[in-house]
TIBA-863262 format. One record per residue (C-alpha): residue in three letters; x, z, y. Coordinates in steps of 0.02 Angstrom, whole numbers, padded with zeros to 5 digits, always signed. Example, Ala and Ser with C-alpha at 12.3 -4.5 7.8 and 13.67 -1.06 7.14 Angstrom:
BEGIN
ALA+00615+00390-00225/SER+00684+00357-00053/
//
This chain:
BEGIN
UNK-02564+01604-00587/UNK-02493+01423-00538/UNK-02587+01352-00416/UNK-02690+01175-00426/UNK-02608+01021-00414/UNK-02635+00902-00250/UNK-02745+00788-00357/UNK-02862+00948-00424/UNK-02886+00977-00265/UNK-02933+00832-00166/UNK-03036+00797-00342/UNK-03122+00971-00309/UNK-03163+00934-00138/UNK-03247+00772-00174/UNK-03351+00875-00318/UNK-03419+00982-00164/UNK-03459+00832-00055/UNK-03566+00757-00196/UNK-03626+00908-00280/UNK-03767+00944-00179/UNK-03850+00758-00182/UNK-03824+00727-00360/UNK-03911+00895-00386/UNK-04040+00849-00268/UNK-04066+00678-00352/UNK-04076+00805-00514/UNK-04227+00908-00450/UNK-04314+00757-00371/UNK-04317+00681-00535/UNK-04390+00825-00623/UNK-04522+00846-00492/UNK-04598+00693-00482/UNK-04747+00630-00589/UNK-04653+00518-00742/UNK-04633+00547-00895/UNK-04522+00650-00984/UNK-04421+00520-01075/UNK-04383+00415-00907/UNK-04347+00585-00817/UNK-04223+00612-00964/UNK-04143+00447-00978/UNK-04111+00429-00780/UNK-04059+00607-00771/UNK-03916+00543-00904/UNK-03884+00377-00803/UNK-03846+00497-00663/UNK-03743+00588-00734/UNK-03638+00466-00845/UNK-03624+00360-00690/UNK-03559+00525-00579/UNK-03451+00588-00722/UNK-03358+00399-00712/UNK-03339+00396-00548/UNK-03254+00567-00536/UNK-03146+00521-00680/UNK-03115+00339-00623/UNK-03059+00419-00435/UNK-02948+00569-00512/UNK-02850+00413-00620/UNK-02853+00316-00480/UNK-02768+00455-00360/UNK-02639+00507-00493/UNK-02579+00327-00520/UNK-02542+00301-00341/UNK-02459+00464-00310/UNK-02350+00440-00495/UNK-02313+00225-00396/UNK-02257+00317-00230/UNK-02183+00447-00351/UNK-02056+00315-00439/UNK-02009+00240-00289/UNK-01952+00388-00217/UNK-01863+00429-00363/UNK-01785+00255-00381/UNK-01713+00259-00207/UNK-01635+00467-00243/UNK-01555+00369-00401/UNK-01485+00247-00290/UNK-01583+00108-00390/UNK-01646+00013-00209/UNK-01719-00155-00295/UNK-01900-00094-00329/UNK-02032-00112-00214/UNK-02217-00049-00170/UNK-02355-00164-00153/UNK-02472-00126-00030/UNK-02664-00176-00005/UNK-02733-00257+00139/UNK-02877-00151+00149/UNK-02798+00003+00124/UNK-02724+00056+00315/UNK-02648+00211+00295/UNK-02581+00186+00101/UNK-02525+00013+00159/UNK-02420+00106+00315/UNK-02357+00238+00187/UNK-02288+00083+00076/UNK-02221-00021+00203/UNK-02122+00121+00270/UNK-02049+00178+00100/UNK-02011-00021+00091/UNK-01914-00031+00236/UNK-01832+00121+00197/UNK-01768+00051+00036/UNK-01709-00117+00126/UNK-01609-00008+00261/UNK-01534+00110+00117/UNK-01481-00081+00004/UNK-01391-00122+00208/UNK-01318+00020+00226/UNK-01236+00013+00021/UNK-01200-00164+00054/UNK-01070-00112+00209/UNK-01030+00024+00155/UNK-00957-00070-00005/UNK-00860-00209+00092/UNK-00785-00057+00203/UNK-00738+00021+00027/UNK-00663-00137-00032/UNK-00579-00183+00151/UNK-00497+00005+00149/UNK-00443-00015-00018/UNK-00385-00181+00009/UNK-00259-00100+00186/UNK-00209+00059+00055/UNK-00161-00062-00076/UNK-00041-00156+00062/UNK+00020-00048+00185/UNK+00198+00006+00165/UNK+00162+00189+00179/UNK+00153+00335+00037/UNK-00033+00399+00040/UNK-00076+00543-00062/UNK-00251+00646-00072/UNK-00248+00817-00139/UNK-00371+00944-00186/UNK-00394+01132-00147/UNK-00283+01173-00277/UNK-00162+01055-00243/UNK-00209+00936-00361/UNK-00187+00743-00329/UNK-00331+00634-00321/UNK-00285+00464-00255/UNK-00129+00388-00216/UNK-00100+00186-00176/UNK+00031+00063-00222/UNK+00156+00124-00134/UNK+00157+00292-00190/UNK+00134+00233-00382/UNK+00305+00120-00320/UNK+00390+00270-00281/UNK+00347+00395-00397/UNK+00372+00257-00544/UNK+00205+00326-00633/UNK+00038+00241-00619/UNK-00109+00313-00521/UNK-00203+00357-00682/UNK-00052+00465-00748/UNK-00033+00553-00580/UNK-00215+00615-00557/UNK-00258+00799-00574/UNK-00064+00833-00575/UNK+00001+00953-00458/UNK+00124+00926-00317/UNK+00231+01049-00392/UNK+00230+00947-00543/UNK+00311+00807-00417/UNK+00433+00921-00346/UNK+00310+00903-00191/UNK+00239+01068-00168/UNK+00344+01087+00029/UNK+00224+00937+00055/UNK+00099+01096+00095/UNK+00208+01204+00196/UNK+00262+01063+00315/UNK+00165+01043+00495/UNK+00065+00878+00551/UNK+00166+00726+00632/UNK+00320+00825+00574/UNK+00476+00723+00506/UNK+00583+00786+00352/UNK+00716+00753+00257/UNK+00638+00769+00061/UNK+00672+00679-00103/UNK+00492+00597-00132/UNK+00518+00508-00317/UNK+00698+00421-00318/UNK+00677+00396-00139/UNK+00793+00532-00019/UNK+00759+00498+00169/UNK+00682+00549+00323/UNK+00490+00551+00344/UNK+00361+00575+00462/UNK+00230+00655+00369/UNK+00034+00639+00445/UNK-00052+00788+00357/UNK-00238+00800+00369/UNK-00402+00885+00316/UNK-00567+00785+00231/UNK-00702+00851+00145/UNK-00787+00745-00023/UNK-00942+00821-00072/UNK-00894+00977+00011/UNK-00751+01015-00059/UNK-00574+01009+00069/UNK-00461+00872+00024/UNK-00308+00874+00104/UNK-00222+00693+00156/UNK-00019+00655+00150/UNK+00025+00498+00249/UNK+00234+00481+00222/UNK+00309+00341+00345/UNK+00503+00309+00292/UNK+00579+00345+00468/UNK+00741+00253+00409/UNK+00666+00103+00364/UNK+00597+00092+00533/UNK+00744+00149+00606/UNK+00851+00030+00504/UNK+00748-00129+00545/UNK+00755-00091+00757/UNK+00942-00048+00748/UNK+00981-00224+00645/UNK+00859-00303+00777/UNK+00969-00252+00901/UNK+01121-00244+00815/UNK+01064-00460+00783/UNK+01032-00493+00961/UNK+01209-00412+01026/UNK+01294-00523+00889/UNK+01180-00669+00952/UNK+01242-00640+01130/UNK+01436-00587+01100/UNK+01451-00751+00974/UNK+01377-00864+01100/UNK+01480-00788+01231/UNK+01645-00784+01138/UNK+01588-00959+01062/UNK+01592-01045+01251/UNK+01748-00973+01291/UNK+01865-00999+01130/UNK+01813-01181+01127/UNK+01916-01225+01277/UNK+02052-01107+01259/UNK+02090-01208+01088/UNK+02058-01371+01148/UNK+02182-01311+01305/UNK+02321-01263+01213/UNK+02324-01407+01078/UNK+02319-01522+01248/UNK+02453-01424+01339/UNK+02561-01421+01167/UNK+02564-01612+01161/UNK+02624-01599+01332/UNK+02747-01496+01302/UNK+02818-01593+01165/UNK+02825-01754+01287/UNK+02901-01657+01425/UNK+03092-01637+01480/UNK+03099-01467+01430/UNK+03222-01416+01286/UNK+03303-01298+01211/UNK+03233-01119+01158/UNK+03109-01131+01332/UNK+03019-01267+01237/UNK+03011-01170+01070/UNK+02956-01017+01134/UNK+02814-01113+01221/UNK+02760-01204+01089/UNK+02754-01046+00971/UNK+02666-00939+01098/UNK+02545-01101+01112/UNK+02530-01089+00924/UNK+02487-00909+00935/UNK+02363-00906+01064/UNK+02287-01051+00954/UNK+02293-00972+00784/UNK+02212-00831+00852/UNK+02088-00904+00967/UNK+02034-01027+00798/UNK+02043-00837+00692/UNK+01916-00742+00833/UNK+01819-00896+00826/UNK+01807-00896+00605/UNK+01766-00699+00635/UNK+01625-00747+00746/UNK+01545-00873+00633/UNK+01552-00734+00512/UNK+01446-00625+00611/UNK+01325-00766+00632/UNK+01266-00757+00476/UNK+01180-00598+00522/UNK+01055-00690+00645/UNK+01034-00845+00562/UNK+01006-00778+00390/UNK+00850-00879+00312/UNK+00699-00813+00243/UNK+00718-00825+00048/UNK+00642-00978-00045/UNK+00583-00855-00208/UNK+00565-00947-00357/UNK+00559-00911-00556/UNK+00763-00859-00594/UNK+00841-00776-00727/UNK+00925-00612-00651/UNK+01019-00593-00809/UNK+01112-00756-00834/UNK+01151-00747-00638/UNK+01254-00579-00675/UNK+01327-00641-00841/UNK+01397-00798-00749/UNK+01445-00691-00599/UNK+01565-00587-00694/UNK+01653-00723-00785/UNK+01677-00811-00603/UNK+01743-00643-00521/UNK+01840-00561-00685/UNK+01802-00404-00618/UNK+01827-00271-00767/UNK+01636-00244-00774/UNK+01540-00147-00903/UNK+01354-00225-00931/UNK+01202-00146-00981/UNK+01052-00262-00976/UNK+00897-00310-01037/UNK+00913-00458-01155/UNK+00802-00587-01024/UNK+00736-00551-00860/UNK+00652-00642-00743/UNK+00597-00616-00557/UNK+00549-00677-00408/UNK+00703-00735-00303/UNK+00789-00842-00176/UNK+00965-00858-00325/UNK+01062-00885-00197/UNK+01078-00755-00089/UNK+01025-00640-00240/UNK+01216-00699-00294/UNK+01297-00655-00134/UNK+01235-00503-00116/UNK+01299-00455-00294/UNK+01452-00526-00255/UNK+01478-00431-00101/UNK+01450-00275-00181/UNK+01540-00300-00334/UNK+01681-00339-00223/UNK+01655-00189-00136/UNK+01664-00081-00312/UNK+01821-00149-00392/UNK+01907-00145-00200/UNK+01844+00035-00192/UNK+01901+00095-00380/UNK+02075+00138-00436/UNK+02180+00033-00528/UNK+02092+00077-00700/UNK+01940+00064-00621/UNK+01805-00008-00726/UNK+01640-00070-00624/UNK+01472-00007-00712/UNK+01313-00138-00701/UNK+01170-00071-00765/UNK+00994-00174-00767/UNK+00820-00079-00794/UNK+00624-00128-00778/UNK+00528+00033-00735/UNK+00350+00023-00665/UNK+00337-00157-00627/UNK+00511-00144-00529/UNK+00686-00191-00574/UNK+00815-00059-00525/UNK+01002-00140-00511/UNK+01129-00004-00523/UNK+01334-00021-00486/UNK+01455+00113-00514/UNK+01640+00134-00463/UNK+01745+00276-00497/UNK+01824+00259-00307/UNK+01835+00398-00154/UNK+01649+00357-00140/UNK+01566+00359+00045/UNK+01681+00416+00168/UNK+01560+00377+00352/UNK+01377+00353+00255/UNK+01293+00340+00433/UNK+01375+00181+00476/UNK+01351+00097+00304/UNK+01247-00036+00356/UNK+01305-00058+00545/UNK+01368-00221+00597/UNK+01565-00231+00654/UNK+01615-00042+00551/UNK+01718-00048+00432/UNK+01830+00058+00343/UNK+01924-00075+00270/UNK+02091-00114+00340/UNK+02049-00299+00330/UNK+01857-00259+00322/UNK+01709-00364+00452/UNK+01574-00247+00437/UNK+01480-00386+00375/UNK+01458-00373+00184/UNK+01331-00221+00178/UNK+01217-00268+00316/UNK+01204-00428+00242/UNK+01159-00374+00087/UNK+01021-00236+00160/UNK+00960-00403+00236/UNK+00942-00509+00090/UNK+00876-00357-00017/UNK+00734-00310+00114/UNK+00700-00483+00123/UNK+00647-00474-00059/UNK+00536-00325-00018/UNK+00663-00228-00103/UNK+00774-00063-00045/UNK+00953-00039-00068/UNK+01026+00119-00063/UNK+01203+00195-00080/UNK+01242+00360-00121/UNK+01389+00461-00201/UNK+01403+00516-00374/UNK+01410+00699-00431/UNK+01581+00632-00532/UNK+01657+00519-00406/UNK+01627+00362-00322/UNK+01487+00295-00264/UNK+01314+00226-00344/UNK+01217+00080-00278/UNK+01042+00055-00307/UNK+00949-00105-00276/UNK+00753-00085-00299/UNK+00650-00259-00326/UNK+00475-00313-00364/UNK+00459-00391-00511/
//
């Protein structure tokens, strides 16, 4: 048998409180000298006026418990806008209200920061330059941010509930915390440090991947450096070439007043010119290299990529095969988006055979345009000193070309990689925003 509810039972405990004077009022009536009809007629009264109150209390009791009831149930909803109103008169009611009041304006706080720490967290994911990935017990991907989407080329909604094994990611799980490895993540191959760590979302485990590109990092202290030892040598080099040119044009005017004739005078003046043809040469080479530290920050404005390739070919007549969109148009600084194609289309036909026929190709995938250029050359002979300043493997090379071009490229928050082809020569990729 259920037992009573709350109400029933308060209700009940009233009844016994009042039982025994409204009976009492009951047998007084009856026992004094009136008549029958009066006795009758209060003895009604009585109890009509009893039977209300009972039933106006029980009503009364139920309403306030089914008021306190809805808040309560409100605020377990997560609906925190309603409120209890209280009665002066009513202490410990009033207390009960106030509380469950208060409660709700702490609970609205606390969603109100929590929201803007949602939306300020969301806001870091969507911009730092690191690969985040959430997983599941089973593997199973449930969040990623931009930059993950950016590698991957696949939106966040199309990579949810897929597995890591469906991402050729599954060593993701066998690798340690802080650890850094060499894996293919998307069309991406390089070295990462990978931050690998456990949360729990309505207790279930969730497993986080954090992947840093270690030679991005890498890249951008070693052309730090590599800018400051150019900055340095150049200004060095700079001071002391200056006078050693203006010495020997002096002294060769001299010479060509003085007594001296004969083959004494020619020898002097050629070893003059010498020392002066390659003094003004060191000095051209150094300017080259200053191009490295003084390279400007790229004024980006509406340009077509496609007509700046189209008129770059006719201008170089390289034997260039073209596979592009019909119109495309980015984001750019045109200027050194050209030079940077130049340089490596120079780099392509120098690098190919005497048949060789340069392969452009031009592709939008995922809110990203992905340049490609293909020689049929020996591909890359040294690829850990591709982008170094002053290596080259060019007879008449600077070591300038690539690391300019990495420059320019990361300067458009782009990546450009170089790797060798599975049927000879080598494949650049340039990655940009669109």
């Amino acid at each position: 048998m259920s037992e009573r509810s709350f109400e029933k039972k308060v209700l009940s405990t009233v009844l016994w409180a009042i039982l025994p004077s409204y009976l009492l009022a009951l047998f007084l009536i009856w026992h004094i000298d009136i008549s029958f009809y009066l006795q009758a007629l209060v003895s009604i009264f009585l109890t009509a006026v009893v039977g209300f109150s009972f039933h106006r209390f029980y009503y009364e009791l139920k309403d306030q418990f089914i008021s306190l009831a809805n808040l309560i149930e409100a605020l377990n909803t997560g609906d925190f806008s309603l409120r209890g109103k209280a009665e002066e008169d009513q202490a410990g009611h009033s207390d009960l209200i106030f509380q469950i009041n208060k409660l709700a304006d702490s609970l609205t706080s606390a969603r109100f920061d929590f929201k803007e720490s949602q939306l300020l967290l969301a806001k870091v994911i969507k911009q730092i330059k690191v690969a985040i990935i959430a997983c599941d017990e089973n593997g199973k991907i449930t969040m990623v941010n931009l930059e993950t989407e950016l590698l991957l080329g696949q939106k966040e909604s199309r990579l949810i509930h897929k597995n890591l094994s469906d991402l050729e990611l599954s060593q993701l799980e066998l690798f340690k915390n802080q650890s850094i490895e060499k894996i293919k993540v998307g069309s991406l191959t390089t070295r990462w440090h990978i931050y690998k760590g456990g949360f729990r979302i309505k207790g279930r485990q969730h497993t986080l991947y954090i992947l840093s590109d270690m030679e991005l990092l890498l890249s951008q202290q070693e052309q730090k450096a590599w800018k400051d030892l150019v900055r340095v040598l150049s200004h060095e080099i700079n001071n002391s070439l200056a006078p050693i040119i203006s010495l020997t044009s002096t002294i060769d005017k001299l010479i060509s007043h003085s007594e001296i004739e004969g083959e004494d005078k020619t020898d002097i003046q050629l070893g003059l010119s010498i020392i002066q043809d390659r003094a003004t040469s060191l000095k051209n080479f150094i300017q080259g290299y200053r191009i490295l530290t003084h390279l400007p920050e790229p004024k980006c404005k509406p340009v077509n990529l496609i007509l700046i390739i189209e008129q770059l070919v006719i201008l170089l007549k390289y034997p260039v095969k073209l596979d592009l969109p019909a119109e495309l148009e980015i984001q750019a600084d045109a200027a050194q988006i050209e030079q940077c194609l130049i340089n490596l289309l120079k780099n392509a036909y120098e690098a190919g055979s005497s048949d060789n026929v340069i392969e452009l190709r031009v592709k939008v995938y995922n809110k990203q345009i992905i340049i490609n250029i293909l020689d049929n050359g020996p591909g890359i002979q040294n690829p850990e000193n591709l982008f170094v300043p002053l290596f080259s493997t060019k007879t008449e090379g600077s070591g300038i070309g690539l690391s300019l071009c990495k420059q320019i490229i990361v300067g458009h928050q782009g990546q450009l990689q170089l790797t060798n082809r599975e049927t000879g020569g080598c494949r650049v990729e340039i990655t940009l925003p669109i």
